[in-house]
C-alpha positions, 0 to 999 in steps of 0.5 A: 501502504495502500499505493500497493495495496489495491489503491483503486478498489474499494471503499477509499476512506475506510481503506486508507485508514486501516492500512495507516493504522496498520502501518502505524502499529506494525512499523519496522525496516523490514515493513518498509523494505517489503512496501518498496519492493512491491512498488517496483512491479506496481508502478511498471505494471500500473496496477490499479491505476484510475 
């Protein structure tokens, strides 16, 4: 989840653990449907990119 989420910004470890813990707890098709289409416009945009 945090490949979309703003992966260049903030404080990393922090970070990446929340969305995990996030993810974890709120996991559903739905969860996984909304991460993949928001991938599409990070990846061609390179939004975030180091």
């Amino acid at each position: 989840m945090w490949q979309v989420n703003g992966r260049s910004e903030g404080d990393h470890d922090s970070m990446y653990a929340q969305l995990d813990l996030y993810y974890v707890d709120n996991w559903s098709l739905i969860t996984d449907l909304v991460i993949v289409a928001r991938t599409i416009p990070v990846v061609l945009g390179r939004k975030g990119q180091y």
